[in-house]
Backbone as a ProteinNet text record, in pm:
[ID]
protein_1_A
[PRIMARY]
XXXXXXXXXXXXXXXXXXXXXXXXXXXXXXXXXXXXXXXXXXXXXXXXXXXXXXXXXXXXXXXXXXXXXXXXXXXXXXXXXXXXXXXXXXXXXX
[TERTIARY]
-802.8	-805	-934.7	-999.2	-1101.2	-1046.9	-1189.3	-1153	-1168.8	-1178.1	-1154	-997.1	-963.6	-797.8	-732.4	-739.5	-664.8	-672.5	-805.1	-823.1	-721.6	-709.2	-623	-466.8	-430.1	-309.3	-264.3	-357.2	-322.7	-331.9	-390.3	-410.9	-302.9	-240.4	-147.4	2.6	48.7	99.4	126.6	23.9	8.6	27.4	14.8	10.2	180.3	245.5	366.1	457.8	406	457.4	477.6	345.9	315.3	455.1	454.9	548.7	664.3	719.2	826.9	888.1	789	790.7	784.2	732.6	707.7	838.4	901.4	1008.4	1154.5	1133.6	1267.9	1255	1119.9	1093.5	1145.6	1136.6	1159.7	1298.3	1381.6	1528.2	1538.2	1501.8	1568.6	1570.3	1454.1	1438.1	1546.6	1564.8	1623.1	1774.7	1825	1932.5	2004.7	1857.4	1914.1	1887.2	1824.3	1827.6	1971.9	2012	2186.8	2215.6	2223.8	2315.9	2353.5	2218.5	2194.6	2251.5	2250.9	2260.8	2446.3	2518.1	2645.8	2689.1	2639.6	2667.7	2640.2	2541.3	2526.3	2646.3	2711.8	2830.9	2921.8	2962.7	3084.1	3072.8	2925.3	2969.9	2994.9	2945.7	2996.2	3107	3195.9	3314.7	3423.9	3338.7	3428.6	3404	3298.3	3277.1	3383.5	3389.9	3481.2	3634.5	3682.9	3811	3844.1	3762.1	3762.3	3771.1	3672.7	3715.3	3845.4	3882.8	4009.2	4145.7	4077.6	4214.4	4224.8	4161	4110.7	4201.8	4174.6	4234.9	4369.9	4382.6	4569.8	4570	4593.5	4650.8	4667.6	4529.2	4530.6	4628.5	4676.6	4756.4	4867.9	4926.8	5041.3	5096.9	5010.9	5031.5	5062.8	4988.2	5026.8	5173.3	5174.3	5299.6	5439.4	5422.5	5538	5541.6	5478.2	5424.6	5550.9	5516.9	5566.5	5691	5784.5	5868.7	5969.3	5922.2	5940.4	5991.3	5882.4	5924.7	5982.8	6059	6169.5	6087.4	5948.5	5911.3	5949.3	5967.1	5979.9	5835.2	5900.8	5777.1	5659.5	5579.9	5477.9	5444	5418.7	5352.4	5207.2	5208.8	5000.5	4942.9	4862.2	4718.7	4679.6	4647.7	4559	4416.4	4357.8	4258.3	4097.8	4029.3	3933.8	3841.2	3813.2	3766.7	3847.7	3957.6	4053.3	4083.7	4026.5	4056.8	3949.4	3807.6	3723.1	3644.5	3654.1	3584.9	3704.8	3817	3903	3836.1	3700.9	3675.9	3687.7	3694.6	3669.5	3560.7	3521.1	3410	3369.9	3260.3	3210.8	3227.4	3247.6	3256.7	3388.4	3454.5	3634.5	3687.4	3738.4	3784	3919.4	3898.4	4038.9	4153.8
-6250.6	-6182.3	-6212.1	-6129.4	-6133.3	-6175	-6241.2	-6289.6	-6209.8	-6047.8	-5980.1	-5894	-5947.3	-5921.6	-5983.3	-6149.4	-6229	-6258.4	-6182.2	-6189.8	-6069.3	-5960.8	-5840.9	-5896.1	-5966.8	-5992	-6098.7	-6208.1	-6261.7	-6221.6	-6110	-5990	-5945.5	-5874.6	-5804.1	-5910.2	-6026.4	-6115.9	-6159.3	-6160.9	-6201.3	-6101.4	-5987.4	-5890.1	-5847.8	-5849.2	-5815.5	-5928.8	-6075.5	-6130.3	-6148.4	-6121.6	-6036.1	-5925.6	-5799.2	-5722.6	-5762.6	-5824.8	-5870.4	-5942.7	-6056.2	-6126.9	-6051.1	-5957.8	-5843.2	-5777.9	-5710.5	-5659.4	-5750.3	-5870.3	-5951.8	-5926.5	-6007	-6038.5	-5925.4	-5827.9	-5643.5	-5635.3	-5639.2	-5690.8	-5766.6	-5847.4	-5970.3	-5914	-5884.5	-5817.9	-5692.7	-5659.8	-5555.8	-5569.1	-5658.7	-5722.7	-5821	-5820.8	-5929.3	-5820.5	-5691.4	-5638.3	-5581.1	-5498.2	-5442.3	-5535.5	-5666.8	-5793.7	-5769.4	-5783.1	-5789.2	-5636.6	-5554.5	-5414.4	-5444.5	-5501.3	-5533.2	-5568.2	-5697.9	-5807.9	-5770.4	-5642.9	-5582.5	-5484.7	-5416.6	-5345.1	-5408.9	-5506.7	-5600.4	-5671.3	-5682.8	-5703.6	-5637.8	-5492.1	-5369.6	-5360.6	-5364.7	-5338	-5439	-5547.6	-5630.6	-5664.4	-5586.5	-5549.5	-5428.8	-5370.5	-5233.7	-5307.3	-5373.2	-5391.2	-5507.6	-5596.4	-5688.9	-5589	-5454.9	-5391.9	-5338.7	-5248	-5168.4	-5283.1	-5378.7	-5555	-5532	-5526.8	-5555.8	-5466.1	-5328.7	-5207.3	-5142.7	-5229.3	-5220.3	-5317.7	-5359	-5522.7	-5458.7	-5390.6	-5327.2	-5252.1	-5164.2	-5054.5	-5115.2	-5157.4	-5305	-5326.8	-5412	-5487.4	-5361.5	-5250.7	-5153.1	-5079.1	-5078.7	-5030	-5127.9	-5213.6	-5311.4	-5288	-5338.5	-5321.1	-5209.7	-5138.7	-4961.4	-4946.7	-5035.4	-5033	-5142.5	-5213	-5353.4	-5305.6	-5220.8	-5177	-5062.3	-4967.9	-4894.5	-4747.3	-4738.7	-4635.9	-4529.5	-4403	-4270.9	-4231.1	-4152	-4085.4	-3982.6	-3978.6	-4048.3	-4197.2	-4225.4	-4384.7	-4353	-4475.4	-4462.1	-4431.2	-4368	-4313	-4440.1	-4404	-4475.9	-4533	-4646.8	-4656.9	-4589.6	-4572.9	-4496.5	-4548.5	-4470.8	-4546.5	-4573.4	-4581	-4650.4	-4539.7	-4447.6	-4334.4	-4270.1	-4300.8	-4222.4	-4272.7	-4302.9	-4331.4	-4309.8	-4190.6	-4183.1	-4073.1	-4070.9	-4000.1	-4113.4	-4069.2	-4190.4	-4191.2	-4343.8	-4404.7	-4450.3	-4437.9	-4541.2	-4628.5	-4754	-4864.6	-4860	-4821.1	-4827.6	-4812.2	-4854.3	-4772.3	-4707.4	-4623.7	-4541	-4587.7
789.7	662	591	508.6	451.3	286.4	244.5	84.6	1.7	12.7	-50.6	-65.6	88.6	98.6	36.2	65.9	-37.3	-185.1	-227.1	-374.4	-437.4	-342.4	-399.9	-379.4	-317.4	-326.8	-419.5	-389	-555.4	-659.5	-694	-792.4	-863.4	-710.6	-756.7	-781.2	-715.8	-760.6	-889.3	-938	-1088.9	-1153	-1134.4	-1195.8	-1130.6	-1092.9	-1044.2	-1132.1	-1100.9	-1223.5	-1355.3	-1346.4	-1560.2	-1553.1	-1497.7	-1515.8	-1565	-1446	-1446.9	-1572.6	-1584.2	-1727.9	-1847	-1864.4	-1963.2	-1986.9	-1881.3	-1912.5	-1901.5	-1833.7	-1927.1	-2086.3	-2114.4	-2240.4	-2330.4	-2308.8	-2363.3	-2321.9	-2235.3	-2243.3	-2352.4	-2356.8	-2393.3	-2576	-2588.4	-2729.4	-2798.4	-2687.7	-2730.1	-2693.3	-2634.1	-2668.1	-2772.1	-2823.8	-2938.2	-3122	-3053.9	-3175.4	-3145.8	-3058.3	-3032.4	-3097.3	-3089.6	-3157.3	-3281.8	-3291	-3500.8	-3542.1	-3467.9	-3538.3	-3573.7	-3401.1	-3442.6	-3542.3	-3542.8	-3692	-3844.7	-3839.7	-3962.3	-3975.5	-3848	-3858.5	-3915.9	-3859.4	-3852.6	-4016	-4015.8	-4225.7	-4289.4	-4239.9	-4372.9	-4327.8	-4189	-4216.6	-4280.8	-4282.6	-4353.1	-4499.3	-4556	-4728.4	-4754.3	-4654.9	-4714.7	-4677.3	-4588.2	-4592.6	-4716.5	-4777.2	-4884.3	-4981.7	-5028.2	-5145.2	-5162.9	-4987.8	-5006.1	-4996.7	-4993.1	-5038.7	-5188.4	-5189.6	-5361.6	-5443	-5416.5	-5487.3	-5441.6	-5310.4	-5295.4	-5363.8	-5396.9	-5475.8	-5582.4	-5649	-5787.2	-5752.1	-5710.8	-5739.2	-5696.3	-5643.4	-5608.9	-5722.1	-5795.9	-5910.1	-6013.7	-6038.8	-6125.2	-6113.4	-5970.3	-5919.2	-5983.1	-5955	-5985.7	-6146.3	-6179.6	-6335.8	-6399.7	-6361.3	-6364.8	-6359.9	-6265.8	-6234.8	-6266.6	-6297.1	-6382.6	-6555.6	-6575.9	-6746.5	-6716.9	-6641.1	-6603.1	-6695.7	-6615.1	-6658.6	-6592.8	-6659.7	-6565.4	-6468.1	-6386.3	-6286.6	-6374.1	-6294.3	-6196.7	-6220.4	-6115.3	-6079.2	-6125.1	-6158.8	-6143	-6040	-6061.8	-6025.2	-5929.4	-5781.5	-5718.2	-5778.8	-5753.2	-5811.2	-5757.6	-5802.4	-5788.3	-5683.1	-5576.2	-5449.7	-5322.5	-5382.2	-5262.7	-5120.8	-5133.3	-5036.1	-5044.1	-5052.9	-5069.2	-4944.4	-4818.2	-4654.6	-4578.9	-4562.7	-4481.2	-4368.3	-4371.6	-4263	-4138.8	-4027.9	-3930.2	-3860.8	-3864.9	-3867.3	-3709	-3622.7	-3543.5	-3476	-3594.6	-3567.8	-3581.2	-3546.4	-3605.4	-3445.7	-3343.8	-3239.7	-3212	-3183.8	-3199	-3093.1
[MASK]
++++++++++++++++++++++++++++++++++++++++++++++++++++++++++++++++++++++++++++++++++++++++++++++

């Protein structure tokens, strides 16, 4: 073999290893943004199930209320918000 043969193959070696290393690294990145994108899901869905806690309770508590002082019908009014994301969502699995 000539030392211009073996200079091209260590060449490309290194350069086959660069690749390689390059695109873990680019995996790896982009597995850890999917991550974060999750974990930003998984908090809004758990800001919206803490509010819609919140406003059954409210209307719970109004409900009883209501019924407690032997009022006539209608019940109260849902509270405002509490049904306003009943489209279905994404992150929700069916």
């Amino acid at each position: 073999m000539s030392e211009a043969s073996i200079v091209t193959i260590v060449v490309a070696i290194i350069g086959g290893t660069a690749g390689i290393t390059g695109g873990a690294l680019a995996y790896r990145q982009a597995w850890i943004a999917r991550r974060e994108n999750r974990q930003e899901r998984l908090e809004a869905r758990l800001a919206r199930a803490e509010r819609d806690n919140r406003l059954l309770w409210l209307w719970s508590r109004r409900l009883v209320d209501h019924i407690y002082r032997g009022q006539q019908p209608p019940p109260p009014e849902a509270p405002a918000g509490l049904f306003e994301d009943t489209a279905q969502r994404k992150d929700i699995p069916t």
